[in-house]
Legacy VTK file of the C-alpha trace (Angstrom):
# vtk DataFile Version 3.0
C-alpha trace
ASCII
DATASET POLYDATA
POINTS 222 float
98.371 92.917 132.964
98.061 91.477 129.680
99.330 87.669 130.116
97.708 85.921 133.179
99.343 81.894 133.953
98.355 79.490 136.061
100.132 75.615 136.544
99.484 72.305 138.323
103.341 71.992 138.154
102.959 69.732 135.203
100.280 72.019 132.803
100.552 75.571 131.947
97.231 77.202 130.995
98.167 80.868 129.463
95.242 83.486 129.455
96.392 85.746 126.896
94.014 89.420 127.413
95.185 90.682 123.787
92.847 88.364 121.992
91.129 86.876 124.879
92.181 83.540 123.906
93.513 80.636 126.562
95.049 77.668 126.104
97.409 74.994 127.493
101.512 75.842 126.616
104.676 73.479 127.593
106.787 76.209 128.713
106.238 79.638 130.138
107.241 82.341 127.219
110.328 84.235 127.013
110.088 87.897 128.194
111.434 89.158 124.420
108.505 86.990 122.835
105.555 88.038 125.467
107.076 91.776 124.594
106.525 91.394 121.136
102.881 89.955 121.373
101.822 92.992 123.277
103.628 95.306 120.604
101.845 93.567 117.979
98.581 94.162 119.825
99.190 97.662 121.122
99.896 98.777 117.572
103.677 99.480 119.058
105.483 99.397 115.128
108.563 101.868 115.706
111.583 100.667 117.396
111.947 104.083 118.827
108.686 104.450 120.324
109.056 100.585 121.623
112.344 101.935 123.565
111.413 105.041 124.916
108.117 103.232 126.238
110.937 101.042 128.345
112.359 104.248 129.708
112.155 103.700 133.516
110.529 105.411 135.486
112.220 107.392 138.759
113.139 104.986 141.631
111.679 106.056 144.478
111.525 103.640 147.626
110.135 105.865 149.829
106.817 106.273 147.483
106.996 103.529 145.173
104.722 103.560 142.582
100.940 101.110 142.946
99.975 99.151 140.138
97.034 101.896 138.902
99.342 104.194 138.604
102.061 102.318 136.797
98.687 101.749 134.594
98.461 105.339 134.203
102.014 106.677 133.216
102.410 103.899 131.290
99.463 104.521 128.935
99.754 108.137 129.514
103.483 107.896 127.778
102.493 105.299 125.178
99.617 107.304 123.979
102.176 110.435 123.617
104.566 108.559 122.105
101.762 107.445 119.489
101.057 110.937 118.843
98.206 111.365 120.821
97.322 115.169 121.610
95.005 114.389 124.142
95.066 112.716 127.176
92.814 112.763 130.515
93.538 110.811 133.552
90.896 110.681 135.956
92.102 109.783 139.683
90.082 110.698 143.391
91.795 112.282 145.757
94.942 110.618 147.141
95.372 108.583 144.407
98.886 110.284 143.688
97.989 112.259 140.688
101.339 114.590 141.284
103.407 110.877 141.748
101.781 110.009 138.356
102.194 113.416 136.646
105.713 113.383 137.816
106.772 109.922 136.390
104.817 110.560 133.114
107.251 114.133 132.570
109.978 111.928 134.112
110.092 109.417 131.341
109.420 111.529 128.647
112.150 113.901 129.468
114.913 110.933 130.461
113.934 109.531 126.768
114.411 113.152 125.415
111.311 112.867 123.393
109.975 116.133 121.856
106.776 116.702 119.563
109.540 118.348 116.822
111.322 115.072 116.858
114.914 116.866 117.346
117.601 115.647 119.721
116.913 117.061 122.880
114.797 117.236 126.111
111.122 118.105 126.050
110.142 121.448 127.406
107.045 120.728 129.579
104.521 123.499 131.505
102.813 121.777 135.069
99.392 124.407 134.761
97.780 124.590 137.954
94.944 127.524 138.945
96.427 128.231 142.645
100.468 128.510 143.910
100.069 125.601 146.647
99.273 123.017 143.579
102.394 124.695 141.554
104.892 125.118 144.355
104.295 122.061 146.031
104.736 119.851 143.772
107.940 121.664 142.331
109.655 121.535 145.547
108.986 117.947 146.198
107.746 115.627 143.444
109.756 117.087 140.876
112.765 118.097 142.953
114.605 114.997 140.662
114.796 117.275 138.003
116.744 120.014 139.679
117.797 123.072 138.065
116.034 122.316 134.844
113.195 123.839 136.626
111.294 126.861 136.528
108.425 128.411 137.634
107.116 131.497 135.630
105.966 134.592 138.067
105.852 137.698 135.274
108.768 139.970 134.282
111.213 138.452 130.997
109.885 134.711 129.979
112.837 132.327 130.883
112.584 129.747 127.757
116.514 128.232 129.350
114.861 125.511 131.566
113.057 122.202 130.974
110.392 121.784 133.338
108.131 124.711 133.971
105.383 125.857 136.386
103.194 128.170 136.280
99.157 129.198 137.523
96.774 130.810 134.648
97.089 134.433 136.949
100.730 134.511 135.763
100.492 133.987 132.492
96.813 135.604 131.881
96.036 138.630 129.746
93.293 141.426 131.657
92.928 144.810 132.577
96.430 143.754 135.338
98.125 141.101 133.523
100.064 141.924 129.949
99.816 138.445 129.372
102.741 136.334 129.444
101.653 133.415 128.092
102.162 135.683 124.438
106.239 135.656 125.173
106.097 131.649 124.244
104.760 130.692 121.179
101.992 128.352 120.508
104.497 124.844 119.940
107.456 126.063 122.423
106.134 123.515 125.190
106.068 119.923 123.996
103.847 118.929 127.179
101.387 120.897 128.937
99.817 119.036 132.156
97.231 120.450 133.659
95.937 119.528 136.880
92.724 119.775 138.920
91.158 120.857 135.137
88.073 120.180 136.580
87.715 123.389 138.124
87.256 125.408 134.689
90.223 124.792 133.422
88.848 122.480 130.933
86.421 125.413 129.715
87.138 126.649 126.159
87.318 130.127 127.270
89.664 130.053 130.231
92.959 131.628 130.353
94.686 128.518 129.873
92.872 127.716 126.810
95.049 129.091 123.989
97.897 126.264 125.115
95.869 123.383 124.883
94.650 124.485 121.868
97.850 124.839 119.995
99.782 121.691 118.706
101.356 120.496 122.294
100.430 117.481 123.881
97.989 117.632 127.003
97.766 115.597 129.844
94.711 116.756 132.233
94.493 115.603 135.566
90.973 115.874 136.863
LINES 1 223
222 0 1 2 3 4 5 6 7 8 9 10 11 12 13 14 15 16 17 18 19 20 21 22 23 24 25 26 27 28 29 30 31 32 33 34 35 36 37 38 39 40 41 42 43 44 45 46 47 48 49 50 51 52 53 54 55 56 57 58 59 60 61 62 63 64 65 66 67 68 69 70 71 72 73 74 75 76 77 78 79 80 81 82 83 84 85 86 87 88 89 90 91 92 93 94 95 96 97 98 99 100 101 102 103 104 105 106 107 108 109 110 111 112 113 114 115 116 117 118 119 120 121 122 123 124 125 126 127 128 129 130 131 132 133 134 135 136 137 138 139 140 141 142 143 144 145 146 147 148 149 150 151 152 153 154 155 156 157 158 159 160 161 162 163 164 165 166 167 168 169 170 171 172 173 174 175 176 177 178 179 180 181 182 183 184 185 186 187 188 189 190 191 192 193 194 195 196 197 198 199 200 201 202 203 204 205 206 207 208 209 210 211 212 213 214 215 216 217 218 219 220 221
């Protein structure tokens, strides 16, 4: 919420929370002007960043979204779209951090955004450390997205799809593993979300590392 407004019926006291300033208007402000004020404050200068940010999100009215996690995706996809390589969103459990993981990839994909700024849909990696976080949430969550999705298991790298899944075992290079995580090179995902990084995923020298060190986007779930 950045405009709060309260009336007696015959005042109108606006409580703008962009420059903390209130004060007494006539009318209540057209949506078009109250959207420019908060581009003008959120630093929002390109049309095409403004537009994509509108980008709905997925209707869902069996699980419709709360207003923290509208919060979330919203600034989530803003700070992407600003060029932001790093983001962390920090939820307890049963918050819906899949729900808001989901919408995030959601709008960024149905706005075919990409970090090379070329016309077409963003390649994106959900990185999980066990297969009930991976498959899960690709059967359900992200079931909108239908056959653009793929989860990577070993053998040939499928680089077809949009949406990808994977855990650091499949894509990790030891004494077992060739390492598959070599077959895509270092920009070929746009967005890498990584959830649960709390459980030493975030370390510098974990198998995931060498993605979220590279030049995609992150979005950590802890």
């Amino acid at each position: 919420m950045r405009f709060a407004y309260s009336t007696n019926g015959i005042e109108i006291v606006e409580f703008d929370y962009t420059t903390g300033v209130e004060r007494t208007i006539q009318d209540f402000p057209a949506p078009d002007d109250l959207w420019a004020r908060l581009r003008r404050a959120e630093g929002i200068v390109d049309d095409e960043v403004a537009e994509r940010l509108l980008t709905p999100t997925f209707p869902d009215r069996t699980k419709p979204l709360r207003y923290y996690k509208e919060i979330a995706v919203n600034r989530a996809v803003q700070a992407t779209l600003q060029g932001r390589k790093r983001v962390l969103l920090t939820l307890c459990t049963g918050a819906g951090k899949t729900a808001v993981a989901f919408q995030i990839c959601w709008k960024l994909w149905s706005a075919r955004w990409n970090s090379k700024g070329v016309n077409r849909n963003p390649k994106i990696l959900f990185l999980a450390d066990r297969n009930v976080l991976v498959d899960d949430p690709m059967a359900k969550d992200f079931s909108p997205f239908g056959d653009a999705r793929h989860k990577i298991t070993g053998g040939l790298a499928v680089k077809s799809r949009d949406i990808y899944f994977a855990i650091y075992q499949s894509i990790a290079r030891d004494e077992n593993r060739p390492g598959l995580y070599r077959d895509y090179a270092r920009d070929f995902f746009d967005l890498i979300v990584i959830d649960e990084c709390h459980r030493g995923s975030a370390r510098d020298d974990s198998n995931g590392a060498r993605f979220w060190n590279g030049s995609s986007p992150r979005h950590r779930s802890a």
